[in-house]
C-alpha positions in Angstrom: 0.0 0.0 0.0 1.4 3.6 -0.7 -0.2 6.8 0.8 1.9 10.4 1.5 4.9 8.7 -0.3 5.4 6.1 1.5 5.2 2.2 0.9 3.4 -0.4 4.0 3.7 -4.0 2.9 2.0 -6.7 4.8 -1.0 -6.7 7.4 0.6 -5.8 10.5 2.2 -2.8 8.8 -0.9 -1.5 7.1 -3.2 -2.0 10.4 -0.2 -0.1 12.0 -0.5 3.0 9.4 -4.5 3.2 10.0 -4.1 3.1 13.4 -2.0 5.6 13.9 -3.7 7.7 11.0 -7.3 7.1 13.2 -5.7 8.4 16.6 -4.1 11.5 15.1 -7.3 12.6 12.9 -10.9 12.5 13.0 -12.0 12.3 9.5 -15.4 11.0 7.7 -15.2 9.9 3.9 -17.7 9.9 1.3 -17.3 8.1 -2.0 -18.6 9.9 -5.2 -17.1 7.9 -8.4 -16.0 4.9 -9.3 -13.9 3.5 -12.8 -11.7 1.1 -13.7 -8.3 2.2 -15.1 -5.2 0.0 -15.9 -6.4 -3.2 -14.9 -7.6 -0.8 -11.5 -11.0 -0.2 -9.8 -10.1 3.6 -8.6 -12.6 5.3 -5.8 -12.5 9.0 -5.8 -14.2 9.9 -1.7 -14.2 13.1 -0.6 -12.4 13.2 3.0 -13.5 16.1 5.6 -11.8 16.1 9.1 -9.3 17.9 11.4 -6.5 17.3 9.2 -4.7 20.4 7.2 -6.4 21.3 3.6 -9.4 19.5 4.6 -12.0 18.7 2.5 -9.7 17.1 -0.2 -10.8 14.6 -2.9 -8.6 11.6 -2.9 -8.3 8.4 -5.4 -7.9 5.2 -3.8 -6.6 3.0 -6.5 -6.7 -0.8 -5.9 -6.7 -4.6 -7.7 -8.3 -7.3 -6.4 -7.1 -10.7 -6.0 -8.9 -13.4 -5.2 -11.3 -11.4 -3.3 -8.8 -9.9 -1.4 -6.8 -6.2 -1.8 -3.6 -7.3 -3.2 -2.3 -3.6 -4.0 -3.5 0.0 -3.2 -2.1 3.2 -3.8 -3.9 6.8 -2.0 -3.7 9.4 -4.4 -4.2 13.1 -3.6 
């Protein structure tokens, strides 16, 4: 997974990264678009919270495999 430039491989480091993302900011996120791009399902949600240049639009670009997430890249 990559968000703000950096890269968290595996579960324990991506449950650590929203963790520590939840305690620091109180957000809510609301998804308005969805398309496929590259072999990519890509979610555009609008995120408002106590965070600096909130609201901001963000794409959450992802593949699926086997039912699971196997990659996902946050994209401002």
């Amino acid at each position: 997974m990559k968000d703000e430039g950096r890269t968290y491989t595996g579960l324990a480091a991506i449950k650590q990264w929203k963790a520590k993302a939840s305690a620091k900011y109180t957000y809510t996120s609301e998804p308005f678009a969805l398309e496929q791009k590259d072999g990519m399902a890509v979610v555009t949600s609008r995120l408002t919270g106590n965070f600096p240049g909130s609201p901001v639009d963000l794409q959450f670009c992802f593949r699926l495999e086997r039912g699971k997430i196997a990659a996902l890249e946050i994209i401002p």
